[in-house]
C-alpha positions as CSV (number, residue, x, y, z in Angstrom):
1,X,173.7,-19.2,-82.9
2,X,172.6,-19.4,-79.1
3,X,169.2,-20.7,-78.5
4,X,166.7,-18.7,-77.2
5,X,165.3,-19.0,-73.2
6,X,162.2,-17.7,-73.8
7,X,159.8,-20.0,-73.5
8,X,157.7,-20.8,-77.2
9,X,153.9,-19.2,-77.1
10,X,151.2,-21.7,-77.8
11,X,150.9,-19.9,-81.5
12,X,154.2,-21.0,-82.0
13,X,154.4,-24.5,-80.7
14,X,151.1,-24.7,-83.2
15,X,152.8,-23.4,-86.3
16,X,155.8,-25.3,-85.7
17,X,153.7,-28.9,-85.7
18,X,151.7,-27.5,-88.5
19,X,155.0,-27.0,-90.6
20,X,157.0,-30.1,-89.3
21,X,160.0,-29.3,-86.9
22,X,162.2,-30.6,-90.2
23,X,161.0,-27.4,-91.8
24,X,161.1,-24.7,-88.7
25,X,162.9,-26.4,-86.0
26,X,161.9,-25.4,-82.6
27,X,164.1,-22.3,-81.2
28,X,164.5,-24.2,-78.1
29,X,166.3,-26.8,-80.5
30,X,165.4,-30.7,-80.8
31,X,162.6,-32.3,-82.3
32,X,159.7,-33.8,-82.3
33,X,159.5,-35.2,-79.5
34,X,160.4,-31.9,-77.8
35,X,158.2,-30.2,-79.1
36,X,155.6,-32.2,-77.6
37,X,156.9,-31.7,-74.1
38,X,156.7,-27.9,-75.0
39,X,153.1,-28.4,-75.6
40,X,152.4,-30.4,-72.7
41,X,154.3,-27.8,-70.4
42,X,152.5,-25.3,-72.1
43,X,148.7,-26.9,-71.8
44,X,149.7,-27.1,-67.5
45,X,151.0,-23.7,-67.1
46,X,147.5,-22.7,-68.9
47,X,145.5,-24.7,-66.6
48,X,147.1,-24.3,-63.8
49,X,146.7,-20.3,-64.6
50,X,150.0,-18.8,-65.1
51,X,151.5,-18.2,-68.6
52,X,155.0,-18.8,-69.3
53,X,156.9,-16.1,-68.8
54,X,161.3,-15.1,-67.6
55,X,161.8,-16.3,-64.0
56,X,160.7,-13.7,-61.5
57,X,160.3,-13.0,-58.0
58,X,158.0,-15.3,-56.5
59,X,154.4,-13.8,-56.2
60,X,153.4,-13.0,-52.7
61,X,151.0,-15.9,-51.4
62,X,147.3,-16.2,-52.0
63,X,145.6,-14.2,-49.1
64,X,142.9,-16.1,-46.9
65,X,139.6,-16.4,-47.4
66,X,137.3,-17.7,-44.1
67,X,134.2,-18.4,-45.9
68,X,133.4,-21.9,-45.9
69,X,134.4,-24.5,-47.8
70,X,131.6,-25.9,-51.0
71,X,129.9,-29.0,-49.8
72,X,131.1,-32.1,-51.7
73,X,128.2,-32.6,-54.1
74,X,128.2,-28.6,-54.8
75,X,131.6,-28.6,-55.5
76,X,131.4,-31.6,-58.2
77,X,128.4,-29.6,-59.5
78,X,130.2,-26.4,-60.3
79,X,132.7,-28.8,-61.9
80,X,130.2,-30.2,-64.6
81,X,128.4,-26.4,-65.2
82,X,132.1,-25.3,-66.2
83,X,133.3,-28.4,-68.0
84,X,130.2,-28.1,-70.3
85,X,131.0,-24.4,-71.0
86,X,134.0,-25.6,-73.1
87,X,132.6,-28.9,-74.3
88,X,132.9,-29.0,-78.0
89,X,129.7,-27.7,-79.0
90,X,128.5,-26.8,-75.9
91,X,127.3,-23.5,-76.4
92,X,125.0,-24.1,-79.8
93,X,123.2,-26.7,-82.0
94,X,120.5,-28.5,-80.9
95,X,120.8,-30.2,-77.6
96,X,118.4,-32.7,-77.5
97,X,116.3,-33.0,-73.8
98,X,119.5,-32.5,-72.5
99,X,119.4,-29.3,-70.3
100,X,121.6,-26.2,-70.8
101,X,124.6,-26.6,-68.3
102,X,126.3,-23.5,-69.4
103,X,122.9,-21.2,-68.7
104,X,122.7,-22.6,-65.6
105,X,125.9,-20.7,-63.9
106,X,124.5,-17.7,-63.1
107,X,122.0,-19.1,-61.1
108,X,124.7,-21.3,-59.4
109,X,126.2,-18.6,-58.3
110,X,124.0,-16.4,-57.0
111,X,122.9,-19.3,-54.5
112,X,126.8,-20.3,-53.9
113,X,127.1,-16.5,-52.6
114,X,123.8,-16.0,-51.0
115,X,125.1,-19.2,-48.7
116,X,128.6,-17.2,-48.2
117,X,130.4,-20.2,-50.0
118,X,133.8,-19.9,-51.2
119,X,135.3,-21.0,-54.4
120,X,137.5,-23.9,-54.8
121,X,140.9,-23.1,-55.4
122,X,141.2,-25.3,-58.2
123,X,138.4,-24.6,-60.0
124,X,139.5,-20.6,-60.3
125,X,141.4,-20.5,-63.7
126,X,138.0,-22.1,-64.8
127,X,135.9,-19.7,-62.8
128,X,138.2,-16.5,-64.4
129,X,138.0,-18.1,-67.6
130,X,134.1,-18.4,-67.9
131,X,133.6,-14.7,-66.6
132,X,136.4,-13.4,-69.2
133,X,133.8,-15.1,-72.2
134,X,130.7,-13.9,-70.8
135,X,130.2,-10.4,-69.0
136,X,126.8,-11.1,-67.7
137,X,128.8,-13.5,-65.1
138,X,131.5,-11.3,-63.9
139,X,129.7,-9.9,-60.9
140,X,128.6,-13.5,-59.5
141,X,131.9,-14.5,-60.1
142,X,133.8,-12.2,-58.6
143,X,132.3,-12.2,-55.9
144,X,132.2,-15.5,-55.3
145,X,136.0,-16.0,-56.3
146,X,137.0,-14.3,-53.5
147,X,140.3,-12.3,-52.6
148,X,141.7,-15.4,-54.0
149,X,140.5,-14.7,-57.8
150,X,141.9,-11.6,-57.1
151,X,145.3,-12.3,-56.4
152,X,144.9,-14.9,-59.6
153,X,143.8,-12.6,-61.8
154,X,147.1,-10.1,-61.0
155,X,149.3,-13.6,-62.3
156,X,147.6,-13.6,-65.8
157,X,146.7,-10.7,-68.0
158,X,144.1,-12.6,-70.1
159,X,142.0,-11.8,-66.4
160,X,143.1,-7.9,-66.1
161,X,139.0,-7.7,-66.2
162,X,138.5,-8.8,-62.8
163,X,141.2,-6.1,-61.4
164,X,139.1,-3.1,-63.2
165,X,135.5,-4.2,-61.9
166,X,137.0,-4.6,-58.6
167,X,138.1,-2.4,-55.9
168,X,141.9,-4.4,-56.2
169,X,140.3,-6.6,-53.2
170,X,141.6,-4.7,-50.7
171,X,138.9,-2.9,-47.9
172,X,138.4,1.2,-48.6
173,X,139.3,2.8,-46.2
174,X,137.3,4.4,-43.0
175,X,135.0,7.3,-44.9
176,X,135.5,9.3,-41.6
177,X,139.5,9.3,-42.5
178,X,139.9,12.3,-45.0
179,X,143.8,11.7,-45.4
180,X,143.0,8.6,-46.4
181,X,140.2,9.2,-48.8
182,X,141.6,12.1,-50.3
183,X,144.8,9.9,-51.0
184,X,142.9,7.2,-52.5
185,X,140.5,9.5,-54.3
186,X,144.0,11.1,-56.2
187,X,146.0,7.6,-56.5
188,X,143.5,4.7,-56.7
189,X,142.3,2.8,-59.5
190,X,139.1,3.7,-61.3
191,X,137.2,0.9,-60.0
192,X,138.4,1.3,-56.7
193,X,137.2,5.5,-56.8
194,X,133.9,4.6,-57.9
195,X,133.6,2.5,-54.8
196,X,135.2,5.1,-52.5
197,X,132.5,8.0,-54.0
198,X,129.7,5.4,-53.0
199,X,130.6,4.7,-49.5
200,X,131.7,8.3,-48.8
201,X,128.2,9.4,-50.3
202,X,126.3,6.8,-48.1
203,X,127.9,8.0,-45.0
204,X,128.1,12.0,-46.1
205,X,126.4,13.0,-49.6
206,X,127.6,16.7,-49.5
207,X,131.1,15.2,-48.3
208,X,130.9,13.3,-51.5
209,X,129.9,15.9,-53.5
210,X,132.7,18.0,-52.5
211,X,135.5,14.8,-53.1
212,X,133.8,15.3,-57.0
213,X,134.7,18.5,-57.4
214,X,138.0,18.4,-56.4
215,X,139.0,16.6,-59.9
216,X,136.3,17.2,-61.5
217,X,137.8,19.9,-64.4
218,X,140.2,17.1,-65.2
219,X,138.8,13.6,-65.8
220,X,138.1,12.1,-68.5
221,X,134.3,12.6,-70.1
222,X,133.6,8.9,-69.8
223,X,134.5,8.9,-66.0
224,X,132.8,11.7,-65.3
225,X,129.5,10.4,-66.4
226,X,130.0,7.3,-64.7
227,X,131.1,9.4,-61.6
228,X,127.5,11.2,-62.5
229,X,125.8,8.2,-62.9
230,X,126.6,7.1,-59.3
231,X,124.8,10.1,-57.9
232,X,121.4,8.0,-59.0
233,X,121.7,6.4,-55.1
234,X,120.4,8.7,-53.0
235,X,119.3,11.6,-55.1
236,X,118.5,14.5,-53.3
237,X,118.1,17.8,-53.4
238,X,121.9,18.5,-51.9
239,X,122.8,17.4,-55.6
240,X,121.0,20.1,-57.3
241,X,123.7,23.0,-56.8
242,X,126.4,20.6,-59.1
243,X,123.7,19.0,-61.4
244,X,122.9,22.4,-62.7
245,X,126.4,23.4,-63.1
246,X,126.9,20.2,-65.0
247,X,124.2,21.3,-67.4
248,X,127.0,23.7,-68.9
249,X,129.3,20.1,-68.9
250,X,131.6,20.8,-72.1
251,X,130.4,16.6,-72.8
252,X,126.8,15.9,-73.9
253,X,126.5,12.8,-72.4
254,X,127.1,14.1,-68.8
255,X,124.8,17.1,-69.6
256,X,122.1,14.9,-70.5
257,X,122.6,13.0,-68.1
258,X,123.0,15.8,-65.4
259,X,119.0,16.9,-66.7
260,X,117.9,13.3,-66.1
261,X,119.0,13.5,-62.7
262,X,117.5,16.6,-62.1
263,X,114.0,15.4,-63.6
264,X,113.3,13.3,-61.2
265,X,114.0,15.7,-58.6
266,X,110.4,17.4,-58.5
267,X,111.3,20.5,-56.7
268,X,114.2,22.0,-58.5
269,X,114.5,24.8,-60.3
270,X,115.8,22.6,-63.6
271,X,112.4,20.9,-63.0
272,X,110.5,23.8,-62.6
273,X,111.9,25.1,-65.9
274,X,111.0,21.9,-67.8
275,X,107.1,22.4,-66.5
276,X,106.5,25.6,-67.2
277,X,107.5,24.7,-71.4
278,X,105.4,21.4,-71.0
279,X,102.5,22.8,-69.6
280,X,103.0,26.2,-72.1
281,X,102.2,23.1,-74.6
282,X,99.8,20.9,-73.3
283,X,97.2,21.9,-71.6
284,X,93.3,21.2,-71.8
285,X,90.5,22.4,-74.1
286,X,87.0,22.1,-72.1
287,X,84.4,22.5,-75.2
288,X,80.6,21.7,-73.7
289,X,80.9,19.1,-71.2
290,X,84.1,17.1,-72.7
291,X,88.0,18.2,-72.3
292,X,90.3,17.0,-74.8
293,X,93.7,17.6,-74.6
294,X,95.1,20.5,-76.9
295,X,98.5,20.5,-77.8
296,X,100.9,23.4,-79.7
297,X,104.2,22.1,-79.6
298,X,107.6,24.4,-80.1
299,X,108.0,26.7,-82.7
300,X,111.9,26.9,-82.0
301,X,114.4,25.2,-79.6
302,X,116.1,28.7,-77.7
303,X,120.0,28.9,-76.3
304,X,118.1,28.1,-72.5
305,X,115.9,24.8,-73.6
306,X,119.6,23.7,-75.1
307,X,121.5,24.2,-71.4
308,X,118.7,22.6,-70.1
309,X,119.4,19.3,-72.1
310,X,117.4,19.5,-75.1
311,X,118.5,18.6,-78.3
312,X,117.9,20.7,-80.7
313,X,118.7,18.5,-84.3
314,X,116.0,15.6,-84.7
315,X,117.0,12.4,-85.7
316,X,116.2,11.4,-89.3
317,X,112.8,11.0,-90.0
318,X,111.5,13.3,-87.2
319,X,109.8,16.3,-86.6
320,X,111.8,19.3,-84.9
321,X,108.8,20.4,-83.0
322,X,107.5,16.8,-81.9
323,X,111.1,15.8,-81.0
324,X,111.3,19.1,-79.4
325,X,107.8,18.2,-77.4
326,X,109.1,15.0,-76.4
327,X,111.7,16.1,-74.6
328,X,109.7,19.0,-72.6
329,X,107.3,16.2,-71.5
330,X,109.6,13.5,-70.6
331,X,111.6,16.0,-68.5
332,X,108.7,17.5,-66.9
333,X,107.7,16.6,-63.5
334,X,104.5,14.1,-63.8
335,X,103.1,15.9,-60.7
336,X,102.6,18.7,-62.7
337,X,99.8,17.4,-64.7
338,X,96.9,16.5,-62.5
339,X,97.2,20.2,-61.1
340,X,97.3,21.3,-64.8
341,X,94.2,18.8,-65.3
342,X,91.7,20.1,-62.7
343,X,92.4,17.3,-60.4
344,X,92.1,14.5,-62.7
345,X,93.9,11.5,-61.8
346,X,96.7,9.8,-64.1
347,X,94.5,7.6,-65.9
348,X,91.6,10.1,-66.2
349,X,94.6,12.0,-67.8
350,X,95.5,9.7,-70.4
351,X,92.0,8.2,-71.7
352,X,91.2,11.8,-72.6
353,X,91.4,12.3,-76.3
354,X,94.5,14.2,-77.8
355,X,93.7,17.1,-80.4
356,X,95.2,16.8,-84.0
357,X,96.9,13.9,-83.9
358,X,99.2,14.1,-81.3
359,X,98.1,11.4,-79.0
360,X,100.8,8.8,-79.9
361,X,103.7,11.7,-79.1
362,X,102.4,12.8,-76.2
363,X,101.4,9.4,-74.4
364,X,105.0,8.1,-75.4
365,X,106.4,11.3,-74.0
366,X,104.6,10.1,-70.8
367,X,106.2,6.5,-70.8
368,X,109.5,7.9,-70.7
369,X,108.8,10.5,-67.9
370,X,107.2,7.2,-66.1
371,X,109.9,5.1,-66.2
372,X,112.5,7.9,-65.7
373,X,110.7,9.2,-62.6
374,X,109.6,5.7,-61.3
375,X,106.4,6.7,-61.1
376,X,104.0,3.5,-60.6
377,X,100.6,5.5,-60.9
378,X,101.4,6.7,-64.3
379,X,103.3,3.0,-65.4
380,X,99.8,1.9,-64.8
381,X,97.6,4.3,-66.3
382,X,100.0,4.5,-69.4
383,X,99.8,0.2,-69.6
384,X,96.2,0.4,-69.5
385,X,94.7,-3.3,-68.9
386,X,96.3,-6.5,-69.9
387,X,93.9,-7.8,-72.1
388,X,93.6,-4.6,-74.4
389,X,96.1,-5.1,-77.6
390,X,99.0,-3.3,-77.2
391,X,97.9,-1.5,-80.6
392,X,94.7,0.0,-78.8
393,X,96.2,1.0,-75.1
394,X,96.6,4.1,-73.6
395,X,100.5,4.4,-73.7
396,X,102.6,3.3,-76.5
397,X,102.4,-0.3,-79.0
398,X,106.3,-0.8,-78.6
399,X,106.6,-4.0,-76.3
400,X,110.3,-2.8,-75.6
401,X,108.3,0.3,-73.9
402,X,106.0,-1.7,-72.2
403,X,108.8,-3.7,-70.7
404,X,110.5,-0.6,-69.4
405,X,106.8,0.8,-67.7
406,X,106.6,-3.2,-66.0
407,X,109.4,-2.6,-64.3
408,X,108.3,0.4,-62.7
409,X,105.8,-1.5,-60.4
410,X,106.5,-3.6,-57.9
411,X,107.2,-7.3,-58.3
412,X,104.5,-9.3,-58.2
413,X,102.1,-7.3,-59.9
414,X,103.8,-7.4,-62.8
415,X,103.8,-11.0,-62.8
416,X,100.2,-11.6,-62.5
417,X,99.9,-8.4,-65.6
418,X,102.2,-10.3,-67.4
419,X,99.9,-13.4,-66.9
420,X,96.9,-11.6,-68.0
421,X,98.8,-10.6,-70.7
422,X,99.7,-13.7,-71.8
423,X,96.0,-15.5,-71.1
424,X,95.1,-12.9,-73.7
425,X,96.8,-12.8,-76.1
426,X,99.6,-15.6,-76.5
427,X,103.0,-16.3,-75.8
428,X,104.3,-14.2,-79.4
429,X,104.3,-10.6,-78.2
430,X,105.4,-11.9,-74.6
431,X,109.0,-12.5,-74.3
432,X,110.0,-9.4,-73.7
433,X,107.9,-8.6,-70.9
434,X,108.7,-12.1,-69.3
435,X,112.3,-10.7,-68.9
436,X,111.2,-8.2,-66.3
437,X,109.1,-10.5,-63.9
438,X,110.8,-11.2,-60.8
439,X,112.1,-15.0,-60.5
440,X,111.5,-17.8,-60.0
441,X,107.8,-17.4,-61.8
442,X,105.1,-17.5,-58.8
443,X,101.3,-18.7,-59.8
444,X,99.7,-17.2,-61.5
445,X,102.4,-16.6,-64.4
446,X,104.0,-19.8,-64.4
447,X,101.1,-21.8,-64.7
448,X,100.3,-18.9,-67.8
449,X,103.4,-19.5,-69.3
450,X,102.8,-23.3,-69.6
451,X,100.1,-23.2,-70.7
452,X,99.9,-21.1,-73.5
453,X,102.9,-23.3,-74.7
454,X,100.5,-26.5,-74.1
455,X,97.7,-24.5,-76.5
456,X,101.0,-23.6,-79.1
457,X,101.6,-27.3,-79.0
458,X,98.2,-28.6,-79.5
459,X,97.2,-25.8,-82.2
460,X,100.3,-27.5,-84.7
461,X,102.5,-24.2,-84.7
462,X,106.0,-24.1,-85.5
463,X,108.1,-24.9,-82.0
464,X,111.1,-23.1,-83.0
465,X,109.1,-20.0,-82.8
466,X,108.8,-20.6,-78.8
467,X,112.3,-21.6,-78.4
468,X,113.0,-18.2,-76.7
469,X,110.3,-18.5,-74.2
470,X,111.2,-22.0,-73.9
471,X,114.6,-20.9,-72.6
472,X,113.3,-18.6,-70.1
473,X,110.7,-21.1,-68.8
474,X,113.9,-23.4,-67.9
475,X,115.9,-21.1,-66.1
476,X,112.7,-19.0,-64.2
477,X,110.1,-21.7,-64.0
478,X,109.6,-22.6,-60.2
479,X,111.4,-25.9,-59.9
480,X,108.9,-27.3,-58.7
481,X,107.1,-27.6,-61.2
482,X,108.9,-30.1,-62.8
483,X,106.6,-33.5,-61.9
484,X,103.4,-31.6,-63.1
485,X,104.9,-31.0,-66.0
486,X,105.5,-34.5,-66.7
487,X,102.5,-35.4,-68.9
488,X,103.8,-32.9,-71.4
489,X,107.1,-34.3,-72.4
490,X,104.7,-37.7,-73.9
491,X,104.9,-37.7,-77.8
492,X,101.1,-36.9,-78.9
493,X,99.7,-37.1,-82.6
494,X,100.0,-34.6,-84.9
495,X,97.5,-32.7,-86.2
496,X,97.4,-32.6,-90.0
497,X,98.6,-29.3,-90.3
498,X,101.1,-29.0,-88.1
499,X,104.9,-28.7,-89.1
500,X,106.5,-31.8,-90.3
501,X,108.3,-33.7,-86.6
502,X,107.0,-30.6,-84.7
503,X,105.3,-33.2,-82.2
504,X,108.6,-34.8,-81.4
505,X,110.4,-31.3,-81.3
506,X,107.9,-30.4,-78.6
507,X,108.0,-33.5,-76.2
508,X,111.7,-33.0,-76.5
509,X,111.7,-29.5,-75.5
510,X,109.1,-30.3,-72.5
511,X,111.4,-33.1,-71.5
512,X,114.5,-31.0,-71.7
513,X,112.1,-28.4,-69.4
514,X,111.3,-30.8,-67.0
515,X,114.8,-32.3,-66.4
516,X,116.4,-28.4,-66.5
517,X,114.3,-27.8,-63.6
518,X,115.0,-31.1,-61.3
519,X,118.6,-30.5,-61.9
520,X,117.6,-26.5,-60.2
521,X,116.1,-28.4,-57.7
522,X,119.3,-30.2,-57.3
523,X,121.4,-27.6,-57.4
524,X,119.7,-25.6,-54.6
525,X,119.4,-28.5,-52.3
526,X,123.6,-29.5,-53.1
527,X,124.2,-25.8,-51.9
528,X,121.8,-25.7,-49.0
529,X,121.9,-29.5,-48.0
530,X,118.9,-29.8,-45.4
531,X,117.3,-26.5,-45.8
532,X,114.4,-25.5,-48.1
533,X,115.8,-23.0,-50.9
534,X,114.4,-19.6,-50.8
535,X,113.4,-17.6,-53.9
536,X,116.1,-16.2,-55.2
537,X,116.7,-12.7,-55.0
538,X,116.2,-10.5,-58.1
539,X,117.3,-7.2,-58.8
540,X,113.5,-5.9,-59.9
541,X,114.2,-6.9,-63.6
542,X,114.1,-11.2,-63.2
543,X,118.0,-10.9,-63.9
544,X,118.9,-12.7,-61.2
545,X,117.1,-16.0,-62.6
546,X,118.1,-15.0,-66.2
């Protein structure tokens, strides 16, 4: 019986040493010590990147990339972040005052590309590897691997990822050309369309506009709403003739999505529409001197309110005419209401009192319409002031809520709310608002954030409650923070109440802290050898830093 050329997979070389070569002999014939050449041949085709496979045509060679080299240091950096990713419990367990390598990447990169660095060749299959585990990293990574990664990634189809989020690495062609984006529009890959439809619509919205319609009858629902979703960028009101018509979208994902887009444009007739119901519902109820809000929400959900986007079945547990009121609201433009309110301004608006009950509806209503129109004036009013319980403000108790309204104003106030916030009332109900401050931390949150877990220390509670917070103080912390902090990585005594080894769990978590954010400090000045880091930049939600 001929033996077969194919080279073994790693599943088989495994089951064969499992089974002993006595009982399945290799295909490729011999034994043992064959078998472990196999493996070894195996383990460098893996790390060098390419999977064994028949013999082919020899692969076109790696393009050129003329960004500059790593510095030396940065380089042997990058090494350790990855080769602590797949160190044997690297990822979980308890690590001691030891920082986190492996959350340390992302950060990494963004400063490797902000410098215009590019990647070591031989640290690529590692690079590819690390973004194929973690999504979160596949934008920094790509980026920073270059038309290099690219080319890799085409050798091994365990890295097909990086060819779909990409545009194929090849440049789009001149927007002005129409042969050319007409031909790519009808040929090219997903990835590389959605990048075409953003450069043509930057240069020519209506042109891009057109370029939709002229497949838009036959894709596929999902890529139609992403093709929809890209029309958030320059929203304008030469979108409104195709928003509408995709209100009558046979997918109810695009056509909800096609009546967010027109929400937040306040002059259109779609918003127009969506007012007139609201305000048919809300309006105020002037008995003496005071004006409460009165509020009749719909008796039915009509054929019209449906093509406009609302959803007519409530989920479980709901009301039909309060789900149905939601909706009106959220859609509605917020401009509508001071007119509707005699002038009042947004917060006048919201501490008046709601009739029969329907405060908590309508106020949440207004959150959504907030955060959907990016309206600061009303993300303020509806947050109310930081050191009111989130139970007793004006807007809504869910922090998840809350988090979404923060990011609606700009950066640095919501770091000092978030720090008022946490002065007030503690570091339990703040985690999630901490994840949409802009990194690194500036004063006065930091400084907040410290030292509320100082108080958490001293008061005895259990540490592993702050563990989370502790996580986010490593990687968003200012780095320079670190020798202040010093003092709290010293074991104190324990209280007589506190946990059992809490005290040691906390100067080991401080000292883990403190050394997470020298070894930032390192990292920035390996990358940028002789310059002083700037902040990093964050995409308005801290995720930069995350």
């Amino acid at each position: 019986m001929p033996r077969s050329t194919t080279p073994p997979s790693w599943e088989e070389l495994v089951t064969t040493a499992l089974l002993g070569t006595d009982r399945r002999p290799p295909e490729q014939g011999g034994g043992p010590a064959e078998l472990l050449d196999a493996a070894a041949l195996h383990t460098v085709r893996r790390r060098a990147g390419l999977l064994p496979a028949p013999a082919a045509a020899r692969p076109a060679p790696a393009p050129v990339d003329p960004r500059p080299p790593l510095p030396p240091a940065a380089r042997r950096r990058l090494a350790q972040l990855l080769a602590d990713r797949s160190a044997p419990g690297g990822s979980g367990g308890r690590r001691g005052a030891a920082p986190d390598l492996t959350e340390l990447i992302p950060q990494w990169l963004a400063i490797a590309n902000r410098c215009g660095f590019r990647a070591p060749a031989t640290l690529l299959p590692q690079l590819l590897d690390a973004a194929r585990s973690r999504t979160d990293l596949r934008p920094q990574t790509l980026a920073f691997a270059g038309p290099r990664g690219l080319w890799l990634a085409g050798l091994n189809p365990e890295w097909t990822f990086a060819l779909r989020a990409s545009s194929g690495g090849s440049p789009l062609p001149d927007v002005t050309d129409r042969d050319a984006v007409a031909r790519l529009w009808e040929e090219g890959l997903f990835a590389e369309r959605v990048a075409l439809l953003a450069g043509v619509r930057a240069h020519d919205p209506a042109g891009a506009l057109a370029l939709l319609a002229t497949t838009w009858a036959t894709e596929r629902a999902e890529d139609r709403l992403m093709f929809l979703d890209s029309l958030r960028t320059g929203l304008s009101a030469v979108d409104e003739p195709f928003l509408e018509r995709s209100l009558a979208d046979r997918s109810r994902n695009v056509r909800s999505t096609a009546a967010e887009l027109l929400s937040a444009l306040p002059r259109s007739a779609f918003a127009g529409r969506m007012a007139a119901r609201a305000m048919s519902c809300v309006s105020p109820d002037i008995t003496g001197d005071e004006a409460i809000i009165a509020v009749e929400a719909p008796h039915e959900c009509d054929a019209a309110m449906e093509r406009d986007g609302v959803v007519a079945a409530a989920p479980p547990g709901r009301g039909e005419r309060s789900w149905w009121l939601g909706q009106l609201v959220e859609a509605a433009p917020l401009p509508t209401w001071p007119a509707r309110f005699g002038g009042r301004s947004a917060r006048e608006i919201v501490d008046l009192p709601v009739a029969d009950g329907w405060a908590d509806e309508l106020h949440t209503a207004w959150c959504r319409a907030a955060v959907r129109q990016r309206d600061p004036e009303w993300a303020r009013a509806l947050l109310g002031a930081p050191s009111v319980p989130p139970s007793n403000g004006p807007g809504t108790a869910s922090l998840a809520e809350r988090s979404k309204l923060l990011a609606v104003l700009p950066a640095a106030e919501r770091g000092d709310w978030v720090a008022d916030f946490i002065a007030a009332h503690g570091l339990s109900e703040a985690f999630q608002l901490l994840g949409v401050c802009p990194t690194p931390w500036a004063e006065p949150l930091g400084r907040s954030v410290v030292d509320a877990l100082d108080i958490a220390r001293d008061a005895g509670s259990y540490p592993w409650s702050f563990s989370g917070v502790m996580g986010l103080a490593e990687r968003c912390l200012n780095p320079a923070e670190a020798d202040r902090l010093d003092v709290l990585t010293t074991p104190q005594d324990e209280p007589e109440d506190a946990s059992p080894g809490a005290n040691g769990y906390w100067s080991e978590a401080f000292q883990r802290l403190v050394s997470t954010l020298r070894l930032r400090a390192a990292m920035e000045s390996e990358l940028m050898p002789g310059r002083a880091p700037a902040p990093l930049p964050t995409d308005g939600n801290g995720e930069t830093g995350r």
